[in-house]
C-alpha positions, 0 to 999 in steps of 0.5 A: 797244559795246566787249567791254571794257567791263562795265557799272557802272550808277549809283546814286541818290545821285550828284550831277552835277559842275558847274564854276562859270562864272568857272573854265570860262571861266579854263579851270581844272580842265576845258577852257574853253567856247572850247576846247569849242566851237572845239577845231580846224577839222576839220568838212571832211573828205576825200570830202565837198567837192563832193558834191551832196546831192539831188535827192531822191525822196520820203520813205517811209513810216516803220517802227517802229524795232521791241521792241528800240529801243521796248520798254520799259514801256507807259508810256515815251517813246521819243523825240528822236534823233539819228544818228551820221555813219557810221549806226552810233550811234542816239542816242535820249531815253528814260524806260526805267528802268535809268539813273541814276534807277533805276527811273526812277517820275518817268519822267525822259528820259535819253540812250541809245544803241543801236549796230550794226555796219553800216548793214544790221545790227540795232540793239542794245539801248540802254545808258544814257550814263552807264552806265560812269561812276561818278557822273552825266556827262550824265544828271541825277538828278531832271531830264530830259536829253534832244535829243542832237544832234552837232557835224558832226566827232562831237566835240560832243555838245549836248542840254537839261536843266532840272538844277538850276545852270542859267539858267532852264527847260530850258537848252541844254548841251554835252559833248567828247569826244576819241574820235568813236568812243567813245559812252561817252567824254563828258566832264562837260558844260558850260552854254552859258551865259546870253546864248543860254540864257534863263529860259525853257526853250530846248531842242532844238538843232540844230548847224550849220556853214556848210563855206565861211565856217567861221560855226557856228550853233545852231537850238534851240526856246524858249519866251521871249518874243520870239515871233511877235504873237499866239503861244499861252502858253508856245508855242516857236519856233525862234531861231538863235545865232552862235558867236562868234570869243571861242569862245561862242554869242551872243544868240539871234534868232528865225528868223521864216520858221521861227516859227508863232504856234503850237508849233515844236520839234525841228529837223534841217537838211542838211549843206549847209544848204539843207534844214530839218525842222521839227516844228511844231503850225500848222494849215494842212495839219497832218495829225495833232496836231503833224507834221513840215515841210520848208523850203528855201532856195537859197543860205545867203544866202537866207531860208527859204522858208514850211515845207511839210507832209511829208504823211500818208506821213510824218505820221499822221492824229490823231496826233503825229509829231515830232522828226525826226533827219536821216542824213548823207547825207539819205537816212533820217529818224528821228522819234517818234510815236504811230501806232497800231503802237507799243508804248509811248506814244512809239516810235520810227521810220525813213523813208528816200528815194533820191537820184535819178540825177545825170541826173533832177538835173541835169534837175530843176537845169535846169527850176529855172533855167528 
């Protein structure tokens, strides 16, 4: 966090500024949802073309994150994170009290972040988002804000809240800000407005920019009532919308390959778009109570293949292991669960893998081929 800064931690009265739909979309007073969403086409960066991600080796077995991330009130969650390109920003959804709801009794999810000064330094304490504003910007007053998760450049930052001024449910929203490095420079966010967000709760987003053909899409959960037949009441399932030429999301499409009649929630997909976590109730080879699954695909062009159960490395026997957030380089995983070495009721964990030597990948390349 920046010396400079002192915290100024936010009352209870404070309401979150909201701009209407026909001014957000003449850009009056703030940028325009287009503006937001396209700002410049910088998702290529120098040093990332023709890098190879994978083969992998298998994941380990995950490490509690430990007090400082986790410790709270026993009762708390600690949950749904999200990890910044250079590893440096753990972005995390907690009921801790000391954000914008206080003392938080209602136990409202709000959006954190813990920083280090290198990828082998500890985290630190987690500060509040809102915690240098002096009104409510992310975080809402009464309702959950919670599944932060970035645009591939750091400029975007999306995440779900049920606030009120919305479409129904939980809606998917979305905040700028000009400094990728600024974890407290988030400007007000913005509705994704209604022909991706749906009465119903929609929730979890994960973005996605294809580097060859520029198309950006958004994965996110939802419990509208497009679901596969036979689907448990109010279950999610994982639909994909299309950012538009006109700078908005266009309407959502389940993603059937992704989608169970059982529950399927917090997403995390690789870089090159080839590998696709998913967290996820079905039954056949769950481990604990919701667990986390692999699917992957041999081109963009391909569907997804049938999701494949982490295992019991990752995923704990009887207990809930969810919410995976993947590293740049798709070598470490973060999720929450509720094994029995927590401190509250949801902790947070780690999980990393090593990419094998380009001799085993290119001989693992050359056995698929075969």
């Amino acid at each position: 966090m920046d010396s400079h800064r002192r915290p100024r931690l936010i009352g209870k009265t404070s309401t979150l500024e909201r701009l209407s739909r026909r001014r957000l979309l003449q850009g009056a007073g703030a940028l325009s949802l287009a503006a937001i969403l396209r700002p410049t086409a910088v998702l290529a960066q120098l040093g990332d073309e023709g890098e190879r991600l994978g083969p992998f080796g298998p994941w380990s077995a995950p490490v509690n994150l430990g007090r400082v991330i986790n410790q709270s009130r026993a009762t708390d969650l600690n949950t749904h994170p999200a990890i910044s390109k250079n590893g440096l920003s753990l972005y995390i959804s907690s009921t801790r009290p000391g954000g914008v709801n206080g003392t938080n009794l209602g136990n409202k999810l709000e959006i954190w972040v813990s920083q280090r000064a290198s990828l082998k330094a500890p985290w630190g304490t987690p500060v509040n988002l809102d915690a240098f504003n002096t009104v409510p910007l992310i975080n809402s007053i009464g309702s959950n804000t919670h599944s932060p998760n970035f645009s591939a450049d750091g400029h975007l930052l999306f995440f779900s809240s049920p606030r009120p001024g919305g479409i129904g449910g939980a809606d998917l929203y979305v905040s700028r800000r000009t400094n990728k490095h600024d974890d407290f420079g988030w400007q007000t966010p913005v509705n994704l407005g209604d022909v991706i967000n749906s009465p119903q709760d929609d929730e979890a987003s994960t973005y996605f920019e294809d580097e060859e053909t520029g198309i950006i899409v958004v994965y996110f959960a939802s419990t509208r009532p497009e679901a596969p037949v036979g689907s448990l009441p109010g279950s999610e399932h994982i639909y994909v919308s299309t950012l538009g030429d006109d700078g908005s999301f266009g309407p959502a499409i389940l993603v059937p390959e992704l989608s169970s009649t059982s529950n399927e929630t917090r997403t995390a997909i690789r870089r090159d778009g080839l590998e696709f976590f998913v967290t996820s109730t079905r039954p056949n080879g769950r481990i604990g109570k919701n667990d986390i699954w692999v699917s992957t695909r041999d081109s963009h062009l391909d569907p997804w293949s049938t999701p494949v159960n982490l295992g019991p490395t990752v995923n704990f026997p009887g207990e809930v292991t969810g919410a995976p957030a993947l590293s740049w380089d798709a070598t470490t995983l973060y999720c929450y669960s509720t094994r029995p070495d927590g401190f509250g009721v949801r902790d947070l964990y780690v999980s990393t893998r090593e990419k094998l030597p380009d001799d085993e990948a290119d001989e693992k390349e050359r056995r698929h081929r075969r």
